[in-house]
C-alpha positions in Angstrom: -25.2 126.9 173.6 -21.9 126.9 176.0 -19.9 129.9 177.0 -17.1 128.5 174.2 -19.4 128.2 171.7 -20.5 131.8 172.4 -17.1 133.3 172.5 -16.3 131.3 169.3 -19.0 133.0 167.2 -18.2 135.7 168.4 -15.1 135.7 167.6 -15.8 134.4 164.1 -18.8 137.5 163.7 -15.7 139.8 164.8 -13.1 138.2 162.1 -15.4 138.3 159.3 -16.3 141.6 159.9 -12.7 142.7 159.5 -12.2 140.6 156.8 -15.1 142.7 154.9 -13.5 145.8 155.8 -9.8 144.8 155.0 -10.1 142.6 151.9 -13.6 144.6 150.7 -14.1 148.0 151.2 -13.3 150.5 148.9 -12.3 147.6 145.7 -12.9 150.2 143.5 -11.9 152.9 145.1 -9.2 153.8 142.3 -8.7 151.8 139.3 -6.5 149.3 137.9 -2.6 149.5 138.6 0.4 148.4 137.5 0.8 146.4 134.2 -0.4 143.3 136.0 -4.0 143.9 137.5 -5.5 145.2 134.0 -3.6 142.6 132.1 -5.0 139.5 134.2 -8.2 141.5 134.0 -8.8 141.8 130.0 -7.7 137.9 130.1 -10.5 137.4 132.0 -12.9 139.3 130.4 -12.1 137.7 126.8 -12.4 134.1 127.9 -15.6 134.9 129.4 -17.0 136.6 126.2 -15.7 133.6 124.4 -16.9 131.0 127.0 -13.5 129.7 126.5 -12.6 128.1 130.6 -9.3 126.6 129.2 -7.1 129.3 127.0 -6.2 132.5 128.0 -5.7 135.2 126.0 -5.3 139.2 125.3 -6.4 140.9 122.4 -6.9 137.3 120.7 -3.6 136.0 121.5 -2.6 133.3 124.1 -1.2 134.5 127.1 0.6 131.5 128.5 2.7 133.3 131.8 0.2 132.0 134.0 -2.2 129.0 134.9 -5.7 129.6 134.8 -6.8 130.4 138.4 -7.2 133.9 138.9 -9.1 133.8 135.3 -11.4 131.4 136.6 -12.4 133.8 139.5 -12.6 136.6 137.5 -14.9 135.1 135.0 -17.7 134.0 137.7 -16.8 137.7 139.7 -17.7 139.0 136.0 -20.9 136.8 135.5 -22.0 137.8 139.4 -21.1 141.7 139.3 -19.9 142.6 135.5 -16.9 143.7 133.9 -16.1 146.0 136.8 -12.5 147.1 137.9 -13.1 146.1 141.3 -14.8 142.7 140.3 -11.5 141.8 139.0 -9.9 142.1 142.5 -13.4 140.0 144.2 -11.6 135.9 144.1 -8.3 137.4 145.9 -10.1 138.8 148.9 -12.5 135.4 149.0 -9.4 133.8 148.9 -7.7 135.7 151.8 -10.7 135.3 154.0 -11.0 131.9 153.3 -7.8 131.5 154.4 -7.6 133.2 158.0 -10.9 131.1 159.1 -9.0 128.2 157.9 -6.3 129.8 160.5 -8.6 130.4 162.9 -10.0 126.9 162.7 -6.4 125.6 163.0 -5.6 127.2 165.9 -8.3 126.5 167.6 -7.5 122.5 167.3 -4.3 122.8 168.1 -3.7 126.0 170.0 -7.1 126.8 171.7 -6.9 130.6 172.6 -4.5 131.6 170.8 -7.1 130.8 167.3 -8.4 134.8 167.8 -5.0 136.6 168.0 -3.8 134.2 164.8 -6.7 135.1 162.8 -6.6 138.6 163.3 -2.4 139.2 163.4 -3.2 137.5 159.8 -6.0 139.7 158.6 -4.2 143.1 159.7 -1.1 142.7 158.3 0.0 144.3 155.5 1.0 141.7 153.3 -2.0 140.0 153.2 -4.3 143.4 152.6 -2.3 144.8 149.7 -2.2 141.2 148.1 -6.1 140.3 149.0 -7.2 143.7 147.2 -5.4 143.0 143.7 -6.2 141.5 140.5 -2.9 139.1 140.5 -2.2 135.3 141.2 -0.2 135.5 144.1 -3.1 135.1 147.2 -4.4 132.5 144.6 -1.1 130.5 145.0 -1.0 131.5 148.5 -4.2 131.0 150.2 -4.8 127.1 148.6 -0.9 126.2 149.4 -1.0 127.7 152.9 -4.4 126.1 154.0 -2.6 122.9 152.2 0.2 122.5 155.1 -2.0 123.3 157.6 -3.8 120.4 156.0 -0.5 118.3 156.0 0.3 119.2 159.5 -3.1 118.1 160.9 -2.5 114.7 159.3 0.3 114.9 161.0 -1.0 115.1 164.7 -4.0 112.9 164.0 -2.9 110.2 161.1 -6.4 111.1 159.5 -5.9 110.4 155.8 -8.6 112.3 154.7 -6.4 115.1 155.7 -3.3 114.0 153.2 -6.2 113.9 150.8 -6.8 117.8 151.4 -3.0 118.5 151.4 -2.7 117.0 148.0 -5.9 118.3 146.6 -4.9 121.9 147.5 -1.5 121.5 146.5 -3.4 120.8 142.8 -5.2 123.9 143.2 -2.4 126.0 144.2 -0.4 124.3 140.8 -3.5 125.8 138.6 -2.9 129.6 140.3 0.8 129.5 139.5 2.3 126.1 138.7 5.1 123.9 140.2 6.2 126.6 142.6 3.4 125.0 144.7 4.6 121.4 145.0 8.2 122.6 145.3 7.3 124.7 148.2 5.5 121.7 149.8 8.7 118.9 149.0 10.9 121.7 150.4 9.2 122.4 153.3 7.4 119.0 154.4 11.5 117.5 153.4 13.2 120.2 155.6 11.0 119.8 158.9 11.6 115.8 158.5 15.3 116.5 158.5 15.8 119.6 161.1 13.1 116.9 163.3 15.0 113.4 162.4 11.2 112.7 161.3 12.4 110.8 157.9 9.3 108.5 158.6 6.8 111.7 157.7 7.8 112.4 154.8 7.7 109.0 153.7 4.5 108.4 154.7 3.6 112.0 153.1 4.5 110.6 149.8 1.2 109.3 149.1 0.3 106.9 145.5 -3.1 108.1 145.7 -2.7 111.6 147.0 -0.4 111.9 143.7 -3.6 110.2 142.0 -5.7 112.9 143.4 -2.9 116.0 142.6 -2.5 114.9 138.9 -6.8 114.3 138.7 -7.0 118.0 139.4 -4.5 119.9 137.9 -3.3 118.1 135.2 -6.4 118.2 133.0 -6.5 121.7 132.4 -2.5 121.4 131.4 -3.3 118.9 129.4 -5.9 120.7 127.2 -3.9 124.3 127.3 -1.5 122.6 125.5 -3.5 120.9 122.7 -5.0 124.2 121.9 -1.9 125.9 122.1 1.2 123.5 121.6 3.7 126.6 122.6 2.5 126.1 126.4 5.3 124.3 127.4 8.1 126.4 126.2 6.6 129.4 127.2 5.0 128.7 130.3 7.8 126.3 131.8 10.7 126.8 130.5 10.6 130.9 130.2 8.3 132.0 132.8 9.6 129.4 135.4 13.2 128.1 135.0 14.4 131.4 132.8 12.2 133.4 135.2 14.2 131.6 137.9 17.8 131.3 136.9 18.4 134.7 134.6 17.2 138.4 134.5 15.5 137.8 131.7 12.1 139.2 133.2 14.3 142.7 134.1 13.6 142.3 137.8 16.6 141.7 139.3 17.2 142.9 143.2 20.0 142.4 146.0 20.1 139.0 147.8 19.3 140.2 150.9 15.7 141.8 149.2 13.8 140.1 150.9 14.4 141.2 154.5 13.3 144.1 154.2 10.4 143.1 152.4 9.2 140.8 154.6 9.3 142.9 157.3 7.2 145.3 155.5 5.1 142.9 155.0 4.1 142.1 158.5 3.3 145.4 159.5 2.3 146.3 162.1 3.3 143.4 163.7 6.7 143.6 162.8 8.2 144.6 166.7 6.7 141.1 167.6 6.8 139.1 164.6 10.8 139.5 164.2 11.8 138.4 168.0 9.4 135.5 167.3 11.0 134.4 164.5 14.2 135.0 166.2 13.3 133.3 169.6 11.3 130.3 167.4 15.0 129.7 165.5 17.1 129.6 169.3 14.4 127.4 170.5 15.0 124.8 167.4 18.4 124.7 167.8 18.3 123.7 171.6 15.5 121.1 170.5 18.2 119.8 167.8 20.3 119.5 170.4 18.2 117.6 172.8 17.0 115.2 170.4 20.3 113.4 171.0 18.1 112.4 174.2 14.5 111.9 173.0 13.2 111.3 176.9 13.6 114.8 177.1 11.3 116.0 174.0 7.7 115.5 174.8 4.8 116.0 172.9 3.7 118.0 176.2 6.6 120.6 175.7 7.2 120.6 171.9 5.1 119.1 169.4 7.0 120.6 166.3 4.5 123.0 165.3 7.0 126.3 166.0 9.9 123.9 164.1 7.4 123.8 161.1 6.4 127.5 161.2 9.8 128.7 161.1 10.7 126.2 158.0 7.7 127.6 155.8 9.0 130.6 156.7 12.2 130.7 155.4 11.9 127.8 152.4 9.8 130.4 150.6 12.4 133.2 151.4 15.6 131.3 151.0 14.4 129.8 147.9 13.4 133.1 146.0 16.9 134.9 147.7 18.6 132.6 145.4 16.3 133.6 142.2 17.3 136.0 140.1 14.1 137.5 139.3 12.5 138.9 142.7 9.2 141.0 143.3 7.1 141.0 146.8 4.6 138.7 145.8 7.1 135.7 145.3 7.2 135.6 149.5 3.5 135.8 150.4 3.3 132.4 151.4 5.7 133.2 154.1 3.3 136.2 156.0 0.2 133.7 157.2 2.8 131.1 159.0 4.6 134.6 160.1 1.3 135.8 162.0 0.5 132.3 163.6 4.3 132.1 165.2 3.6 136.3 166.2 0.3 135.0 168.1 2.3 132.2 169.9 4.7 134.0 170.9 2.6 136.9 171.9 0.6 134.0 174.1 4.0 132.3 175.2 6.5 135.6 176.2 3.8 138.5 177.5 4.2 142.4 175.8 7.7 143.8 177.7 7.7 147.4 178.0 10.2 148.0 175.6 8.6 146.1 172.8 5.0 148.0 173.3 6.9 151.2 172.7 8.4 150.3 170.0 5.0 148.8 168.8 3.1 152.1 169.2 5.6 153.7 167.0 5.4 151.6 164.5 1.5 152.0 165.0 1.9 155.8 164.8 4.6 155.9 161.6 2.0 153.8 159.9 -0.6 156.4 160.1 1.8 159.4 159.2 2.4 157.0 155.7 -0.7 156.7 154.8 -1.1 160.4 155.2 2.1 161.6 153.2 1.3 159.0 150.5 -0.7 161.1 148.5 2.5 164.4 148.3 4.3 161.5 147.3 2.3 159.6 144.4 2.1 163.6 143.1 5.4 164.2 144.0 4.8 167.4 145.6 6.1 169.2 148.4 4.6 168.6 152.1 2.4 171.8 153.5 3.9 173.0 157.0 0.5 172.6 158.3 -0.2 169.1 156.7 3.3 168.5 158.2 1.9 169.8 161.8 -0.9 167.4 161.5 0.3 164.5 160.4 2.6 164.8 163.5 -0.1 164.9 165.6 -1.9 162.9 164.6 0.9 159.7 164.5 1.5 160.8 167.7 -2.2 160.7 169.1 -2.2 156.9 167.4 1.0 155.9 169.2 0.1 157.4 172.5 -3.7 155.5 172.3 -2.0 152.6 171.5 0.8 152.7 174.3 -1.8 153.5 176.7 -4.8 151.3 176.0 -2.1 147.7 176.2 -0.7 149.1 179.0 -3.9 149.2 180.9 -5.3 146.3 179.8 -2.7 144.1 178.5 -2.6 141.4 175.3 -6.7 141.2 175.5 -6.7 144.5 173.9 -3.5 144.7 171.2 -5.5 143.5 168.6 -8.2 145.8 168.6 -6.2 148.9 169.4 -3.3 147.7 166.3 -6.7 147.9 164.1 -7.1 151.5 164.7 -4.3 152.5 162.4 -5.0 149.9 160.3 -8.1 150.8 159.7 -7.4 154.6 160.0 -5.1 154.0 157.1 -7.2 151.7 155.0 -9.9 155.0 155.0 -7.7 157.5 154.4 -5.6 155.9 151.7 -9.2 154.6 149.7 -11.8 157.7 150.5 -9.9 160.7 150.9 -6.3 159.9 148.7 -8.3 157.0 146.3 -8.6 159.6 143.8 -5.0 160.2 144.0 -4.5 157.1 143.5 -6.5 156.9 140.3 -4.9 160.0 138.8 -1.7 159.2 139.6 -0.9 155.2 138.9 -4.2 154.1 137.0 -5.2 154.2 133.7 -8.9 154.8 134.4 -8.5 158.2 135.3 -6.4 158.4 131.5 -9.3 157.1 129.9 -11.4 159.3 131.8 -9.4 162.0 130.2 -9.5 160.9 126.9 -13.4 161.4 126.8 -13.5 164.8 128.4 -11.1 165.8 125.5 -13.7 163.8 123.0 -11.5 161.1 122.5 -14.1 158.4 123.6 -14.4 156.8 120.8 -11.0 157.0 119.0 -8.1 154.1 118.2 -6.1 154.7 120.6 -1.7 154.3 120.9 0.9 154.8 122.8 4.4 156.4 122.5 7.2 156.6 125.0 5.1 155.8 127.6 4.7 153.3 130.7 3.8 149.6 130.0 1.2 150.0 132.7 -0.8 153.0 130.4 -0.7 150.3 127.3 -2.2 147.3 129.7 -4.6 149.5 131.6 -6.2 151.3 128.3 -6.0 148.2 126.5 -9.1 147.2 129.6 -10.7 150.6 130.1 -11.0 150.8 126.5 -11.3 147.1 125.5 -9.1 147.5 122.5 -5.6 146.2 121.5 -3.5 149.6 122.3 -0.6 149.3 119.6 2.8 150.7 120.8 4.6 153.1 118.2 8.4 151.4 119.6 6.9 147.6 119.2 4.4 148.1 116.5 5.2 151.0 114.5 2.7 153.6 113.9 -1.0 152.9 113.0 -2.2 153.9 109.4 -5.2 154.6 110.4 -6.9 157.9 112.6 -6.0 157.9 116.1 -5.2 159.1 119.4 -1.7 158.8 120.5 -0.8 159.2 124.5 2.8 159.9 124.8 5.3 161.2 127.4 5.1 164.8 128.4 7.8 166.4 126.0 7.3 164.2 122.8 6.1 166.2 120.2 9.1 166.5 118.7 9.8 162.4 118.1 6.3 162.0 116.9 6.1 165.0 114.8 9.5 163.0 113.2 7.6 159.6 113.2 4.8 160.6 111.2 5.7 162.3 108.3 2.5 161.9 105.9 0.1 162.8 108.6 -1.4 165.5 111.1 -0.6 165.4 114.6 -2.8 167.9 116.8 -2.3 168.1 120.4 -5.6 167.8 122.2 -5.4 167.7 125.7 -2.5 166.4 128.5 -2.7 164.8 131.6 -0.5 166.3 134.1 -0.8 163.6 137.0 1.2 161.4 134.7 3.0 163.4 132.6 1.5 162.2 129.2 0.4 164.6 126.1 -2.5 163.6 123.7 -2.2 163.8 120.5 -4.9 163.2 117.3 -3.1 161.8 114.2 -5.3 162.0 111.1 -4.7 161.3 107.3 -5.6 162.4 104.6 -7.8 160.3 102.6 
């Protein structure tokens, strides 16, 4: 075995390992959140107790939002580990990790020694974490699409066509986890580099007959079938949930154009002090390579081979394209973060750490442990003890001065270990010691929980003037339809209503021929339970 062969596994025993840890550890640590994660989660759990791979559904009804994907995963994850919360979450971290050894393995053709720093800029940052640890489709669009134009690029360089083959075949994939968004990323993308590199010949030859043979073999089938068992499929999943989802606010999630900054550069942290000035720098550098390709002598493949050009493209196309949207959430720009950390790496490689920037990086490194340690005051919404308040200051500071200190000593070799610290400092504290936090405050597992210490485990359950995420989470805690007084009206039978803190009153004048009795409350989310009985 050589010396590079040695380093390389390594290198690859060190990425998985943090791979476990980030996308892993703790799954379960607090339950189901949002309206999402317990939503795709029931979907799954029905199709597999129907053996049904082809329509989803909730509560017996097709649910036609997404492609089948993410249901897919969860139904093997199911078969492998059980119904579990946290087995819901299992295909978006395989998906993750998948996806930074396909970075690694990238880089390491194309970039050798920089394939280390890429992989593990793309595992740390937050972005990819939060999206690798939840039940949702978004690292199921994003980890097929990405590895896809890798793919594309390394037909590129080496005119392999097995290598279109792979672009083409993940591009399918990537259409089952969320649709067309996939192949309009890739048009977008491949079509913008082509023109900003006066490479119309690419994208020609990227136009494929038999990759297009190979996309439709993959994805259209299941589209196909979806639709015979359910001939509203087309209405509801393309025209509302993509081109209303687009163009109006029908969906209720409306945000400034500029959103997406700021999100983004949450979304690389704790890179962000080097990821920005890369992306700046990368977008200088194109311009002057515009320029100069009035005199093609001058543009090498020795000095520019495209690949920053390309990088800063699939940055943007994602970003620019959902800017324009009506309907925004942080998900839409995931497939933005892994080219992100590859052009951080370069030009981590390419520029050195200045002074300035380092500082600036510690800080970030420190403030990122101080959030992770006033995130529990806040999910309670309580005050801040002075002496919490003393040693969360101390603490930040001790991470920002370890930091500082260790890259100043040793340089670049050891800014990805030490960035891990609050990383994985953060990652403990937020899953072991605020996890239940967590749970209490923005899951519905601690709710049902609740419900059977107040001997409520076996009661209908309903809802009143309450969150949509309660209804979705109970509705997979429970496994039961959870009818909604507002939607459905209120249930003739015995049950157990959970309703904002404060409702008695509305209920008391919603159900005239029966008894309501207050049994219990749940203070962490502000609900009241309440048993409605009739007499018979």
């Amino acid at each position: 075995m050589t010396d590079r062969t040695r380093l390389t596994v390594l290198q690859l025993a060190i990425v998985f390992g943090v791979c476990l840890f980030c996308f892993f550890f703790g799954l379960g640590a607090f339950g189901l959140v949002g309206a999402d994660e317990p939503r795709y989660a029931q979907i799954g759990r029905e199709m597999l107790a129907r053996h049904d791979w082809v329509l989803p559904t909730i509560n017996g009804q097709p649910w036609l939002e997404k492609p089948v994907l993410l249901y897919w995963g969860e139904i093997i994850s199911y078969r492998l580990f059980g119904v579990q919360d946290w087995a819901a979450r299992v295909p978006s971290a395989l998906f993750a990790m998948v996806l930074v050894f396909a970075i690694y393995a990238f880089l390491l053709r194309f970039r050798e020694g920089a394939e280390f720093d890429g992989a593990m800029i793309t595992v740390s940052m937050a972005g990819m974490i939060g999206f690798a640890r939840g039940a949702s489709t978004d690292m199921q669009l994003t980890a097929p699409f990405c590895i896809a134009m890798l793919a594309w690029w390394t037909w590129r360089k080496t005119d392999k066509r097995f290598w279109l083959a792979v672009f083409f075949v993940l591009l399918a994939i990537a259409a089952l986890a969320k649709g067309p968004v996939a192949p309009a990323f890739a048009l977008l993308i491949v079509g913008a580099y082509a023109w900003l590199r006066r490479d119309g010949e690419s994208f020609l030859r990227s136009l494929w007959l038999p990759g297009f043979g190979l996309f439709f073999l993959v994805s259209v089938p299941w589209y196909i079938l979806v639709q015979r068992r359910a001939p509203e499929f087309f209405r509801t999943f393309f025209l509302q949930h993509n081109l209303e989802r687009f163009g109006t606010n029908l969906y209720q999630h409306s945000q400034p154009f500029w959103y997406y900054i700021p999100v983004f550069l949450l979304m690389v942290l704790p890179w962000v002090v080097f990821t920005a000035p890369a992306l700046v720098e990368s977008v200088r550098e194109e311009w002057r390579v515009r320029r100069r390709l009035e005199e093609p002598e001058r543009v090498t493949a020795e000095n520019d081979d495209g690949l920053s050009s390309f990088l800063i493209v699939w940055i943007l196309v994602p970003i620019v394209f959902f800017s324009i949207s009506r309907s925004k959430l942080p998900g839409y720009i995931l497939p933005s973060i892994p080219p992100a950390s590859i052009l951080t790496a370069f030009y981590l490689h390419g520029t050195g750490i200045s002074r300035i920037k380092l500082m600036l990086h510690s800080l970030v490194c420190g403030v990122l442990m101080a959030g992770a340690l006033v995130a529990p005051f806040s999910m309670m919404r309580e005050p801040i003890p002075s002496t919490t308040r003393y040693i969360i200051a101390v603490s930040s500071g001790v991470i920002a001065i370890v930091v500082l200190l260790f890259v100043r000593k040793s340089g670049l070799r050891v800014l990805r270990f030490v960035t891990l610290v609050p990383v994985v400092l953060g990652l403990m504290l937020l899953l072991r010691l605020n996890g239940i936090t967590i749970d209490e405050t923005q899951s519905s597992r601690s709710i049902n929980q609740q419900l059977k210490k107040v001997g409520a485990a076996d009661s209908r359950v309903a809802v009143f003037n309450a969150r949509r995420e309660v209804e979705y989470g109970l509705n997979f805690y429970r496994d039961q339809s959870i009818p909604r007084y507002e939607r459905d009206g209120v249930p003739a039978f015995d049950h157990v209503v959970i309703a904002k803190q404060g409702s008695a009153d509305a209920l008391q004048a919603l159900i005239s021929h029966g008894t309501i009795t207050r049994i219990g409350d749940f203070p962490p989310q502000r609900l009241e339970f309440f048993r409605v009985t009739y007499q018979k």
